[in-house]
C-alpha positions as CSV (number, residue, x, y, z in Angstrom):
1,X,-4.5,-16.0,-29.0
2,X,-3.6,-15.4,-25.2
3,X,-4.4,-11.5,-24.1
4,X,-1.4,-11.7,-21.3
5,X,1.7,-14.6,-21.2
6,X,1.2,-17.8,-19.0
7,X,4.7,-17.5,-18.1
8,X,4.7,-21.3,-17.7
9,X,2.7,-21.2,-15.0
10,X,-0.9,-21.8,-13.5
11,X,-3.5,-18.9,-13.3
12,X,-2.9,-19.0,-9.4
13,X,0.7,-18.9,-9.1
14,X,0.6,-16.8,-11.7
15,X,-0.6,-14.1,-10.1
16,X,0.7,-14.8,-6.9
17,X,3.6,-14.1,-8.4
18,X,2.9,-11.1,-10.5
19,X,1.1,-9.6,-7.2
20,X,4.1,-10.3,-5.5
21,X,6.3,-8.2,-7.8
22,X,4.0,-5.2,-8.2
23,X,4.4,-4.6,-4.5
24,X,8.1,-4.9,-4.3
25,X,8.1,-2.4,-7.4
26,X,6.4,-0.1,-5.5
27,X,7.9,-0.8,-2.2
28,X,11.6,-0.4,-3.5
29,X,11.0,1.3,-7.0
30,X,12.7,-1.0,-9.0
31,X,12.8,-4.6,-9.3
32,X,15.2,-7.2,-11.3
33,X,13.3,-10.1,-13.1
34,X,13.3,-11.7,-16.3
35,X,12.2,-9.9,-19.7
36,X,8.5,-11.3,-19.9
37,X,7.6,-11.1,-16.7
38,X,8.9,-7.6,-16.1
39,X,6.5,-6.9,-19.0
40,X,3.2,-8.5,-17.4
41,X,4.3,-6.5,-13.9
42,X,4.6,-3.4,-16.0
43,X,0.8,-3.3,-17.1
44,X,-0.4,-4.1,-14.0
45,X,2.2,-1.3,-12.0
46,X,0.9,1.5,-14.9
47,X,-2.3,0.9,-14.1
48,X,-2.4,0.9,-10.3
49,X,-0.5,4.2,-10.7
50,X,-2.5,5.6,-13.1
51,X,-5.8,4.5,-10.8
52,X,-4.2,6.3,-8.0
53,X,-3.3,9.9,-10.2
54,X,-7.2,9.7,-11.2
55,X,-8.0,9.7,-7.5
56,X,-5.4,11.1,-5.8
57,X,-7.7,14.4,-4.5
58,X,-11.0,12.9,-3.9
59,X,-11.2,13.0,-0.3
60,X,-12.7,15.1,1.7
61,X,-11.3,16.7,5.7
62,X,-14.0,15.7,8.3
63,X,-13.8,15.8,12.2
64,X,-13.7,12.4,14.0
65,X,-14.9,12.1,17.8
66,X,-12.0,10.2,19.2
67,X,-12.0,9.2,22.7
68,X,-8.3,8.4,24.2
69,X,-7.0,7.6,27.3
70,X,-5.4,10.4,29.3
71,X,-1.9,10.3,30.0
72,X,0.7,11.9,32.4
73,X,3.8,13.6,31.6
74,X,6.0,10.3,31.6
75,X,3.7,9.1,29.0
76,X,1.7,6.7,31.0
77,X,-1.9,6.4,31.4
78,X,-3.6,8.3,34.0
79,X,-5.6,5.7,36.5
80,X,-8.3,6.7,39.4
81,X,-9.1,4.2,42.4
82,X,-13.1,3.8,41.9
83,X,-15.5,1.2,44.0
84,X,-18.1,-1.0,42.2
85,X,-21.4,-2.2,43.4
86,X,-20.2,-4.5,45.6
87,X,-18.1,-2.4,47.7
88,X,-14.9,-3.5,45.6
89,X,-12.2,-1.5,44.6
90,X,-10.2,-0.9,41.2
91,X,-7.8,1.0,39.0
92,X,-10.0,2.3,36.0
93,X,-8.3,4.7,32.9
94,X,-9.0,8.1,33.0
95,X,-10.6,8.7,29.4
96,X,-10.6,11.8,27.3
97,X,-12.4,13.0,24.4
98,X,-11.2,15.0,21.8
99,X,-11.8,15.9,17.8
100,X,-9.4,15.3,15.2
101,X,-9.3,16.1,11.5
102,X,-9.3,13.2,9.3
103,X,-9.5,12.2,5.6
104,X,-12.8,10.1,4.4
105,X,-12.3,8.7,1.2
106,X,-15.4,9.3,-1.7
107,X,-16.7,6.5,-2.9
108,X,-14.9,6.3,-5.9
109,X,-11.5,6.7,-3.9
110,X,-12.6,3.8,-1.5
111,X,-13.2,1.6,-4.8
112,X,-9.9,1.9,-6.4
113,X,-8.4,1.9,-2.5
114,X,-9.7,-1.9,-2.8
115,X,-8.7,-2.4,-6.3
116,X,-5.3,-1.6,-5.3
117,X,-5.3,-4.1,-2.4
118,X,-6.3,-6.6,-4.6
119,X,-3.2,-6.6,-6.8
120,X,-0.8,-6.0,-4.1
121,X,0.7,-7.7,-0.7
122,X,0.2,-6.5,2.7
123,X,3.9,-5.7,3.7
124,X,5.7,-5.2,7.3
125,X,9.0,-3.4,7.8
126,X,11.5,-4.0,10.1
127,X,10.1,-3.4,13.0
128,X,7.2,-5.6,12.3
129,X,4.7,-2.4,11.6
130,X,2.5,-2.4,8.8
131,X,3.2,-1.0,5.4
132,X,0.2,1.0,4.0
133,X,1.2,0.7,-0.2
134,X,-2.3,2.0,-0.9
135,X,-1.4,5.3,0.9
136,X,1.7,5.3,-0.4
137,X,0.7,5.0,-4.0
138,X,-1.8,7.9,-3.3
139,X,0.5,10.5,-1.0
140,X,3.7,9.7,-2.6
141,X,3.9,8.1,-6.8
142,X,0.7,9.8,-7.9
143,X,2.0,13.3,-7.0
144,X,5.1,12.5,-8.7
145,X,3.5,11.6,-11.8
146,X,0.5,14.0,-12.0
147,X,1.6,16.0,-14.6
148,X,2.6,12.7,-16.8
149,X,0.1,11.8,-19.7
150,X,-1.5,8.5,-19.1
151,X,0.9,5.3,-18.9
152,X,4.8,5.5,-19.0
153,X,5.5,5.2,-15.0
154,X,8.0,2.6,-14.9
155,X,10.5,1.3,-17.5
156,X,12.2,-2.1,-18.7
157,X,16.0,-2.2,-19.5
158,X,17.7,-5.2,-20.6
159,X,20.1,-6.7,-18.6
160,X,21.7,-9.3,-20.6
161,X,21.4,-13.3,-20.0
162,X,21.1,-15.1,-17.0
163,X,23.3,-17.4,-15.8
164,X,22.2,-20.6,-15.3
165,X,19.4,-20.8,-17.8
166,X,20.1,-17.7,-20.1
167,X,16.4,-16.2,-19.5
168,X,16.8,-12.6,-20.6
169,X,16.9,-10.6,-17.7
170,X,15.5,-7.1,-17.5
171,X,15.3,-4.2,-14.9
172,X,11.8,-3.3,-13.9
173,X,12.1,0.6,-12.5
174,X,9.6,3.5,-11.9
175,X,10.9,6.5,-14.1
């Protein structure tokens, strides 16, 4: 007996697929799909979320070196005129260096970081910037579900039959 449905498709697609829909559910909160796949997305959603309540507070604040170039009040960088060996001439940036505070994963944070990324897409919004799902699942759903016992993040509702091929369709939403 299978342990999860083939969904009539090969292992690769397969999860291409499946990967595909756990990162819209947790890009948008809810997805609509059919009955049996909302079901597959479902364990794997409940237990990315449940991975990120676990290790939601395992970090630790630690001050980073960061060297930045200066810049002026317009918001441009701050150039000086400086000659090389050779008697030439050039603009170089003005540098600064400053400390910030940051957060450094613990190890076992950084490992279910990476298991996360394995099951979802990298994802760019509008303006073309970069998506961090990871971060969200940490800063945003696991705080949300904290006090939750384990499993029970998202839910299926029926939808009725789809037209075309009436495949039963189904509503795939976090709670």
């Amino acid at each position: 007996m299978a342990i999860n449905r083939k969904l009539g498709k090969r292992t690769d697609i397969r999860m291409a697929m499946l990967k595909t829909q756990v990162t819209d559910l947790i890009l948008h909160g809810r997805i609509e799909t059919t009955e049996a796949r909302a079901k597959e997305t479902k364990a794997i959603a409940d237990s990315l979320i449940s991975l990120a309540i676990k290790e939601k507070d395992n970090f630790e604040m630690v001050d980073v070196k960061v060297i930045k170039a200066k810049l002026d009040s317009k918001g441009n960088k701050v150039t000086e005129l400086v000659k090389s060996k050779n008697d030439k001439e050039y603009l170089r940036v003005v540098k600064e260096e400053t400390t910030e505070k940051r957060q450094k994963d613990m190890p076992t944070r950084l490992n279910a970081r990476r298991k996360m990324m394995k099951l979802v897409n990298k994802v760019k919004d509008a303006e073309g910037n970069n998506i961090d799902l990871t971060s969200k699942l940490f800063n945003e759903i696991a705080p949300k579900y904290a006090g939750k016992n384990v499993g029970g993040y998202t839910r299926i509702v029926k939808a009725g039959p789809r037209r075309g091929d009436a495949a039963e369709k189904a509503i795939l939403e976090l709670i």
